[in-house]
N, C-alpha and C positions, 0 to 999 in steps of 0.2 A: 269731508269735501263732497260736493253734490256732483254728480257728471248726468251725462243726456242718455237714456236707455233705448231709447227710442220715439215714435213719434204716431201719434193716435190722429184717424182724420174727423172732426166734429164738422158742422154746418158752416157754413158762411157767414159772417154777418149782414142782418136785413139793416140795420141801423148803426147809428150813431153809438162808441163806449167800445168794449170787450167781452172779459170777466172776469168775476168777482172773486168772491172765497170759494172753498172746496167744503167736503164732507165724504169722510171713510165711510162705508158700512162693512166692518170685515166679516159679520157672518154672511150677509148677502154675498160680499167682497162684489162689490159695488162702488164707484166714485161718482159722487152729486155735483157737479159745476155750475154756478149761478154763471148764466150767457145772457149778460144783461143788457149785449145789444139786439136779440131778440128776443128779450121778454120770457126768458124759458131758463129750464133747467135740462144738463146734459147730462144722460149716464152712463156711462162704463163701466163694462167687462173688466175687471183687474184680470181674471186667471186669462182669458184670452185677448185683454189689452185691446179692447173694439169698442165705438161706438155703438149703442143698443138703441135710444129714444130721445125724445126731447120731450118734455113735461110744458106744455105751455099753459095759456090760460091766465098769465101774472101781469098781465099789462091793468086790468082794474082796481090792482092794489099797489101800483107803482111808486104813485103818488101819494100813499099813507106814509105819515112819518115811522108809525109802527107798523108798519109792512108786515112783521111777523106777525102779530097780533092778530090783525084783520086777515092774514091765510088759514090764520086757527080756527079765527071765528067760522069763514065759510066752509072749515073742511064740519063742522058741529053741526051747523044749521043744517047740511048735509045730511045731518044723523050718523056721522062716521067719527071713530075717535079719533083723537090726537095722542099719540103714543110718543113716551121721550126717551131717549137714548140712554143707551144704561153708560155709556164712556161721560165722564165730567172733563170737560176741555178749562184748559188755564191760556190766557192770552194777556199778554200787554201790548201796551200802546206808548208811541213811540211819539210823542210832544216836545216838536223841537223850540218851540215857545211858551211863554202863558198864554198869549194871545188862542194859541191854537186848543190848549188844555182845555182854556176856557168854553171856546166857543164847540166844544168835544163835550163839557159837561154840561152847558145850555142846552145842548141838543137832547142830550139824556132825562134830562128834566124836562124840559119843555113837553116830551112822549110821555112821560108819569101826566104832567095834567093833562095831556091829551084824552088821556085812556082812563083818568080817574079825575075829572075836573075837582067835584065838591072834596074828598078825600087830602087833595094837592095841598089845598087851602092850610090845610092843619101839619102838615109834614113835616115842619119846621119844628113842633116836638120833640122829633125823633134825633136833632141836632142837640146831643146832650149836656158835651160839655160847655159852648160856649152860653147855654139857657141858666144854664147850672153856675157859669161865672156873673152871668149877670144878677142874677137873682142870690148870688153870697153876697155879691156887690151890694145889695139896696138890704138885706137883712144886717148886715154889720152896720149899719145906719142907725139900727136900733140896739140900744147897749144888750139890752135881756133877750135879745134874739142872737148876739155874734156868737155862741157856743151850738148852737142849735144848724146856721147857718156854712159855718165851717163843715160841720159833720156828714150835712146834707152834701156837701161837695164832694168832700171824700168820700163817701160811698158812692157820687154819680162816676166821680175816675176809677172806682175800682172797678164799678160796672162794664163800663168802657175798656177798661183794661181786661177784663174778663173775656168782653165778645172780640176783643181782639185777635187774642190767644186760642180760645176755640175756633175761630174760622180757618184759623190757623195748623193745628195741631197736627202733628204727623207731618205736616209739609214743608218744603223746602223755603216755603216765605217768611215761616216763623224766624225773625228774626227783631230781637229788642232794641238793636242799633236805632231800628226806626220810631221806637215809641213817641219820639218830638214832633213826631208828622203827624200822630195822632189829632191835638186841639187844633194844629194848621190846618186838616184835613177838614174836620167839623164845623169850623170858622167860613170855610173856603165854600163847602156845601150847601151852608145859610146863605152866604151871600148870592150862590149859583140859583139857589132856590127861589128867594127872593128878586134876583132879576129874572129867571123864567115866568116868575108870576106875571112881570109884570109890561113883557115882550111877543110877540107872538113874530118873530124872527129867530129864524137859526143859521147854520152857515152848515154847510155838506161839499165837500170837495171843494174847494176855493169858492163855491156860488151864494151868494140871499135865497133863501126864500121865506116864506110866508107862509105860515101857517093857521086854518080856519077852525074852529070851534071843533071841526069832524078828522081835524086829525091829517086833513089833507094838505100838502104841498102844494105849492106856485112857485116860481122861479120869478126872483127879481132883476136878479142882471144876467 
């Protein structure tokens, strides 16, 4: 059970919104607040529980759809590194529709072409089994190829069953219960891919926007 410990004073807001998500740093022992209605980042003191600075300067990349992306790029061109946290964070996502899954995994795609237009193109590859069914499909078509075409299948599932299992391992998601969600999953991806291709809308918090060749946002309603 969570209770209240106390209570930290941060800025005001200049604008429109709140905030966002957090981030620990426990050797700092430092907490990162995106304060998205001024465009900034909050940090606190954990040992002494205080406000220390605001991080601003993020109103230029507001409107990127990969917002993380484009802060990397300028912290580089900078000539300063981008250093990644050694903690690996697991999170889900809580899709109380397909409507919303969907337009939760357009958005995700749509930032791959964003950030990799020509690359995008060809992605669809990488969706193994359902390429893999269709193509046992049209080789059983031909009598002296269905031995050849079976086999090529089976080895694509086992592939897939393979990287399944290692993403997996040691962790608490390894579970086989789910392996039928695997071809749904692959299937579900093509086709997400396949309409990012061929859309340049996405949906973010209840709203449209619009998305331009550079990655940037418009808001339509």
């Amino acid at each position: 059970m969570l209770g209240l410990e106390g209570y930290i004073d941060l800025p005001a807001h200049l604008g429109p919104g709140g905030f966002d998500h957090a981030a620990v740093d426990r050797r700092r022992r430092r907490l990162y607040v995106a304060h998205t209605a001024n465009d900034a980042v909050d940090v606190i003191d954990l040992d002494e529980g205080r406000y220390l600075e605001s991080i601003g300067g993020l109103l230029p990349i507001a409107n990127h759809l990969a917002d993380d992306y484009e802060l990397g790029g300028r912290v580089r061109k900078l000539g300063l590194t981008v250093v990644l946290s050694d903690y690996v964070t697991h999170t889900e996502h809580n899709e109380p529709t397909l409507d919303h899954l969907l337009g939760h995994e357009i958005r995700w795609m749509r930032t791959i072409r964003a950030l990799q237009p020509q690359g995008f193109r060809f992605l669809f590859v990488s969706f193994s089994v359902p390429l893999a069914f269709l193509g046992a499909s049209l080789l059983l078509s031909v009598p002296s190829l269905g031995t050849l075409s079976l086999t090529l299948f089976a080895v694509t599932l086992a592939a897939r069953l393979v990287l399944y299992v290692a993403a997996r391992w040691g962790d608490e998601r390894l579970d086989f219960s789910d392996l039928w969600l695997l071809p749904t999953r692959d299937i579900l991806l093509l086709w997400v891919w396949w309409r990012a291709l061929r859309t340049s809308r996405v949906t973010w918090r209840g709203h449209e926007f619009s998305v331009d060749t550079h990655g940037v946002m418009r808001i339509l309603n």
